[in-house]
C-alpha positions as CSV (number, residue, x, y, z in Angstrom):
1,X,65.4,131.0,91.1
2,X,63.7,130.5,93.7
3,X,63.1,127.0,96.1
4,X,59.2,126.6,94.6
5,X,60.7,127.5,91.4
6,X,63.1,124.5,90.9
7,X,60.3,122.2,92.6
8,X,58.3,123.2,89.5
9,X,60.5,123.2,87.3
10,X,61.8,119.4,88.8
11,X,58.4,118.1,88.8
12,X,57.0,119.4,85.0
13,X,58.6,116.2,83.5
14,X,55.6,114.3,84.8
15,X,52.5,117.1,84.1
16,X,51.8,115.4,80.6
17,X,48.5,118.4,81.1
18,X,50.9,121.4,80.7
19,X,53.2,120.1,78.3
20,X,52.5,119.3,74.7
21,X,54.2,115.4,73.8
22,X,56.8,116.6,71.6
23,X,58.2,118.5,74.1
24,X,57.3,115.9,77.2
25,X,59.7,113.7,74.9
26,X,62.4,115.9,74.4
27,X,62.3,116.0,78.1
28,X,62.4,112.4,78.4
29,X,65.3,112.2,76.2
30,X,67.1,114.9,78.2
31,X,66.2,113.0,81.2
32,X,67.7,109.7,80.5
33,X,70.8,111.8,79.6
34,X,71.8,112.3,83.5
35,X,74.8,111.0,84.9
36,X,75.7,111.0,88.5
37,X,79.7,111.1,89.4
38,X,79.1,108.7,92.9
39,X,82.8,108.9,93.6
40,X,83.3,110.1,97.3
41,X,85.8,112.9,96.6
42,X,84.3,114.0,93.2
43,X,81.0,115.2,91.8
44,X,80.5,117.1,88.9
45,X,77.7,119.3,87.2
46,X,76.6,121.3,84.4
47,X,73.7,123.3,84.6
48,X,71.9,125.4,81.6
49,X,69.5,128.3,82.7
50,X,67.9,130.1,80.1
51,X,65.8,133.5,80.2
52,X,62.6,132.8,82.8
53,X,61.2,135.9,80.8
54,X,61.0,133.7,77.6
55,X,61.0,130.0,76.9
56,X,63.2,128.1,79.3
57,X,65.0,125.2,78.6
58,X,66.7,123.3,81.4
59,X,69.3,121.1,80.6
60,X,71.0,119.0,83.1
61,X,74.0,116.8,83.2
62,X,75.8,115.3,86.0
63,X,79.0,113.8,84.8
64,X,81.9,111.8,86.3
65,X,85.4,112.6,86.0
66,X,88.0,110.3,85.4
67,X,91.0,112.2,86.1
68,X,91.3,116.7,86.9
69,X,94.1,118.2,88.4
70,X,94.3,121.6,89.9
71,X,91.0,123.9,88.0
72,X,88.6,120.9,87.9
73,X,86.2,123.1,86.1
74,X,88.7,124.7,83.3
75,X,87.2,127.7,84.1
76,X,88.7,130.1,81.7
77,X,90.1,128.2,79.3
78,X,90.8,130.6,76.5
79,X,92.5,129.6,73.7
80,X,93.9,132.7,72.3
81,X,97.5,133.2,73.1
82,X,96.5,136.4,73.5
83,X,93.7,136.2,76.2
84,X,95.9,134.3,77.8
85,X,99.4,136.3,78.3
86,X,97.4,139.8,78.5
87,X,95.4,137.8,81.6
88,X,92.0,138.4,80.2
89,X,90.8,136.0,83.2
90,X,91.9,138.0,86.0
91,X,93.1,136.8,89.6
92,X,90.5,138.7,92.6
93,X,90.8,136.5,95.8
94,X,88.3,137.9,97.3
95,X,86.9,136.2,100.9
96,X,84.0,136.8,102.6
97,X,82.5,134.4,105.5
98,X,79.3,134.1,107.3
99,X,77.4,130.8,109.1
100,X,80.9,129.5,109.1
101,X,80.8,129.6,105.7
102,X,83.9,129.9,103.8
103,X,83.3,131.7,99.9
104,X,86.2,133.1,97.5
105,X,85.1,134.8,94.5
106,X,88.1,133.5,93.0
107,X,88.6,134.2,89.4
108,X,86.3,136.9,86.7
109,X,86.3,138.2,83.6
110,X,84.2,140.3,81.6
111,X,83.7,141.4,78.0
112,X,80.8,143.2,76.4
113,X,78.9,139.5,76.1
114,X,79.9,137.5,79.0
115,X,80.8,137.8,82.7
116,X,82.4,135.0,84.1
117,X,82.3,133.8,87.9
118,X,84.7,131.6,89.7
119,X,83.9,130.6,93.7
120,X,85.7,128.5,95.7
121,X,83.5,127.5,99.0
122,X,84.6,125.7,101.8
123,X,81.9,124.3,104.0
124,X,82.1,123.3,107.6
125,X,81.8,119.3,108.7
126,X,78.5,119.6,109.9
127,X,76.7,120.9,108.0
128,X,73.7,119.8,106.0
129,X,75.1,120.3,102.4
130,X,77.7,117.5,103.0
131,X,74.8,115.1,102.6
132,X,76.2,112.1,99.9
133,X,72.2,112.2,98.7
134,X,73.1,116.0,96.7
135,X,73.3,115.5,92.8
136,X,74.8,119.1,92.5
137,X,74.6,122.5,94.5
138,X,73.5,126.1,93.3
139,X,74.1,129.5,94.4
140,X,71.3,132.0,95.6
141,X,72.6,135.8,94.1
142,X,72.3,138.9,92.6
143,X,74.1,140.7,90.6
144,X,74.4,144.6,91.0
145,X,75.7,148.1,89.8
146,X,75.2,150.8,92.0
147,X,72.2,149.2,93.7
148,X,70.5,148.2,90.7
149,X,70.0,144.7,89.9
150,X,71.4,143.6,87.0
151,X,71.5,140.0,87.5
152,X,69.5,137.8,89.9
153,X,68.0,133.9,90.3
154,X,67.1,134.5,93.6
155,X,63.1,135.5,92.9
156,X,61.0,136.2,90.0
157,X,62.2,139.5,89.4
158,X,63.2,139.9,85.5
159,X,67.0,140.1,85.2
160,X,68.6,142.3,82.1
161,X,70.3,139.4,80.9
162,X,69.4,136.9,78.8
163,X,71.1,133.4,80.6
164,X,73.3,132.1,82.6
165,X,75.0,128.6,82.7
166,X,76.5,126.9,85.6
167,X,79.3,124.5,86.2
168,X,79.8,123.0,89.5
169,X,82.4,120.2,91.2
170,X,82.2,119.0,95.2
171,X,85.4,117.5,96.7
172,X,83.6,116.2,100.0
173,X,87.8,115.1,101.3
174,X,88.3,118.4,101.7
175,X,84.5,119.8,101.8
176,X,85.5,122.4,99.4
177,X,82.9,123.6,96.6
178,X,84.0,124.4,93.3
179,X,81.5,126.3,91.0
180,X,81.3,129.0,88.5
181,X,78.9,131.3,86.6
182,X,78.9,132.3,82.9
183,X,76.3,135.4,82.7
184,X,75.1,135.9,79.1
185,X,73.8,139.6,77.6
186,X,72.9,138.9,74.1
187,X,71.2,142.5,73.8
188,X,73.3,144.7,76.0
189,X,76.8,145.0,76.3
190,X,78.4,144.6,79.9
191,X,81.6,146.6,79.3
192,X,80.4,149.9,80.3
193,X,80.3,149.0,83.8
194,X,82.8,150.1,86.2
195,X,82.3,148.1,89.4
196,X,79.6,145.4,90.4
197,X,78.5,143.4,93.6
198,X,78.0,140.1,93.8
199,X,76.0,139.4,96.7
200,X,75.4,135.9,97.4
201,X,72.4,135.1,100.4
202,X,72.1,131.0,100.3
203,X,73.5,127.9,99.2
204,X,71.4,125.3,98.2
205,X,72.2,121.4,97.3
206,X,69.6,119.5,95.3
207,X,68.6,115.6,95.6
208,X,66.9,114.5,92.4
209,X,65.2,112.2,93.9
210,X,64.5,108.7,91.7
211,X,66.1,108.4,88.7
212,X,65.1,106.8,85.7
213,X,63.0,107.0,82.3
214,X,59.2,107.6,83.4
215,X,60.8,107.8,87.2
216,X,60.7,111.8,87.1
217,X,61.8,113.8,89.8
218,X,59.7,112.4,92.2
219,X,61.1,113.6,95.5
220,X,63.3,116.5,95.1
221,X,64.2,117.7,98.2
222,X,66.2,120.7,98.1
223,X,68.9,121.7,101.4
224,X,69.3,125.6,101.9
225,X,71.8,127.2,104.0
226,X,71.4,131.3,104.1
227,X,73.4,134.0,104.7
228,X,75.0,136.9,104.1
229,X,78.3,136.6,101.7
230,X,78.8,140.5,99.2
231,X,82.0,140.1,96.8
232,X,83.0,143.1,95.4
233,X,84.0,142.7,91.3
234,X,86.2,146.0,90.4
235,X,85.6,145.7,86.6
236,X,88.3,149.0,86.3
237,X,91.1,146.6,86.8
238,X,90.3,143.9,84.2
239,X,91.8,144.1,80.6
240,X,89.1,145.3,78.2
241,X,89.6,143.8,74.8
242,X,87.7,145.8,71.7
243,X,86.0,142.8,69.3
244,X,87.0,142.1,65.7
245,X,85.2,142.6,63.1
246,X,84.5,140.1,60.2
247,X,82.4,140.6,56.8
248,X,81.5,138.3,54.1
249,X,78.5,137.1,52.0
250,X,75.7,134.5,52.2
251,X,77.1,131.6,49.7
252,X,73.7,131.1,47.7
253,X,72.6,135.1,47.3
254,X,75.6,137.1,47.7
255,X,74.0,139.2,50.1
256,X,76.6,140.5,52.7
257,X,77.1,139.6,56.2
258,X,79.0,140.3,59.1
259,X,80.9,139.2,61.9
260,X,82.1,139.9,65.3
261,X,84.5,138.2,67.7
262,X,84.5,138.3,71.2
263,X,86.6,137.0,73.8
264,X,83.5,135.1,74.6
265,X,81.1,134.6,71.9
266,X,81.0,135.5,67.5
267,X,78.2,137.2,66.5
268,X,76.7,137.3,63.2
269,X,74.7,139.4,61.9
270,X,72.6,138.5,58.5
271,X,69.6,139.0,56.4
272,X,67.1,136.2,57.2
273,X,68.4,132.8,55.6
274,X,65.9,130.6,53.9
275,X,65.2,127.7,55.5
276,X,66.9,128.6,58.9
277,X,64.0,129.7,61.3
278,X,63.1,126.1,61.0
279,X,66.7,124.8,61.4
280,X,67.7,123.0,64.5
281,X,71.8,122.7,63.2
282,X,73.3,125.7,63.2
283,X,77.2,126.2,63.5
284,X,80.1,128.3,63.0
285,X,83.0,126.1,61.9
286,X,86.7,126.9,61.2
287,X,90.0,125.3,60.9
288,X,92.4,125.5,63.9
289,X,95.7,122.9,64.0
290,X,94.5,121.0,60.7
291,X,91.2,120.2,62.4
292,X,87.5,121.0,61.5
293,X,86.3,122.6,64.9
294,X,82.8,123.7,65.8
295,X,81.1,126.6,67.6
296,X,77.9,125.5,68.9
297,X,74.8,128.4,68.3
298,X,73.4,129.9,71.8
299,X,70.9,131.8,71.4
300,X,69.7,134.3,68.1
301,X,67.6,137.7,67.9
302,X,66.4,139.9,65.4
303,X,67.6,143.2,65.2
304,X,65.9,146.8,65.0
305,X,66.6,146.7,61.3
306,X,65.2,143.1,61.1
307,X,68.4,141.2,60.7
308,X,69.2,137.9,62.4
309,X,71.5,138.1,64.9
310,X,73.2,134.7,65.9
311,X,75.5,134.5,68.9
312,X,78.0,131.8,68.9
313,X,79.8,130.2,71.9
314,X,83.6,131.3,70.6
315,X,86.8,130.7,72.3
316,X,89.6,131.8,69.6
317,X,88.5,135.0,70.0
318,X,91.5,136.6,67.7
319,X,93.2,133.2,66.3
320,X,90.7,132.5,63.0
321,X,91.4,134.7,59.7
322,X,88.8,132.8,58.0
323,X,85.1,131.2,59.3
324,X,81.9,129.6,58.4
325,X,78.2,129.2,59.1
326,X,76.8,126.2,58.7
327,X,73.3,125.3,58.3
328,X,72.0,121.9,58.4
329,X,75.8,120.4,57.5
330,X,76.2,122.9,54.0
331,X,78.1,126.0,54.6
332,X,75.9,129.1,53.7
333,X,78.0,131.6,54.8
334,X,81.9,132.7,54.6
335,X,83.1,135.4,57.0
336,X,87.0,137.3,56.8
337,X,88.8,139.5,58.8
């Protein structure tokens, strides 16, 4: 998004006029949530983005890290055996550097759900985004096959994905930039691609400004260095791995449902469910080393043929024989290979 873009989205806490109260306060809450990492070699961040086309909700959180050694972000931490020895996360090394700018597209994978980014950026010792006032940083980029944009929060353009989440982590002892990307299609599959373009054009590190319930962000001052830095992503030469399929039946009716597993994400798909447009606690839940693990809901549709469709954040991809969706803590439906 844009630098007017994040001001306005920095400064809505405070507009009580454009914001109904429930909402203000769900803000609020969200708010007093931040956490700033102030040690001088590490700063952390997690950053949700949601589709500008439809509601957005921002969710922010800075938080500190105790101890990390080597991938500070986990980035592609799979849990499948299989993911993991058939590389599913695959190695590119690819450097490009402009303004004395150093960025390494380092790690990506992609499935027909999720493409994942991994950078490494080194930044030079004088320049502006080494300031100790940034709370995190951001990349400016598009995202492109064969000149079409498929992907961008550099402008208001509409991108043909759905959201994207950010992770990011700053060790200012070696002014080296850790960040990475997870691009969500709900609606469209990415697999058919054969070769994209990252093309990155600035860097940007955000101050938050005062900090504190009723505080807001009340001087957000945001630092942008531009540039020029394209990374080629040859999806030919990453592993494509076909999804599983799951069917079962809604516990109360009996109706049938089905399932899908992605290396990424599960997807369900279902007759509307009593009671679950209004539901807030929706999870898919299943039993991996004797424990009772959860798959939190990101985002749901309704298809052509009017069925929900409920994408779940998923890591097991091929690990789970048996799993559950629960509504409100009761189980409502049961899903097998």
């Amino acid at each position: 998004m844009n630098e007017d873009f994040e001001k306005e989205l920095a400064n809505l806490k405070n507009n009580e006029e454009k914001i109904p109260g429930e909402v203000k306060e769900k803000i609020d809450v969200a708010y007093q949530k931040i956490k700033t990492s102030r040690n001088k070699k590490r700063r952390l961040g997690t950053i949700l983005i949601a589709s500008i086309a439809a509601l957005v909700l921002i969710v922010v959180c800075i938080s500190p890290i105790t101890q990390a050694v080597g991938n500070y972000l986990k980035f592609g931490q799979f849990t499948s055996k299989k993911l993991v020895e058939e590389e599913f996360v695959h190695q590119l090394n690819s450097v490009v550097k402009d303004n004395e700018i150093e960025i390494k597209l380092e790690k990506a994978y992609i499935d027909q759900k999720q493409l994942g980014l991994y950078f490494i950026i080194n930044l030079p010792e004088k320049s502006e985004l080494m300031s100790s006032k940034i709370d995190y940083y951001n990349l400016g980029f598009s995202i492109k096959e064969d000149g079409e944009v498929l992907f961008t929060n550099n402008s208001t353009e509409d991108s043909q994905v759905d959201s994207y989440t950010f992770n990011e982590y700053f060790d200012d002892s070696t002014n080296t930039l850790e960040i990475s990307y997870l691009i969500n299609s709900f609606e469209n599959n990415f697999d058919t691609m054969e070769e994209l373009s990252v093309e990155i054009n600035k860097i940007s590190g955000i101050n938050q400004g005062e900090k504190g319930a009723g505080k807001g962000f009340s001087k957000v001052e945001i630092l942008t260095t531009e540039g020029n830095w394209p990374l080629p992503v040859n999806v030919q030469e990453m592993k494509n791995f076909q999804p599983i399929g799951f069917t079962g039946n809604v516990i109360e009716t009996g109706n049938k449902a089905f399932g899908k597993a992605y290396p990424t994400m599960f997807v369900v798909e279902v007759d509307p469910l009593n009671g679950a447009k209004n539901s807030t606690d929706i999870k898919l839940t299943y039993e991996s080393e004797g424990k009772l693990k959860e798959s939190n809901l990101l985002a749901s549709r309704l298809s052509s043929e009017g069925k929900v469709l409920w994408y779940f954040d998923f890591i097991g991809y091929d690990e789970q024989d048996v799993l559950n969706v629960q509504m409100d803590g009761k189980d409502v439906i049961v899903l097998k290979k």
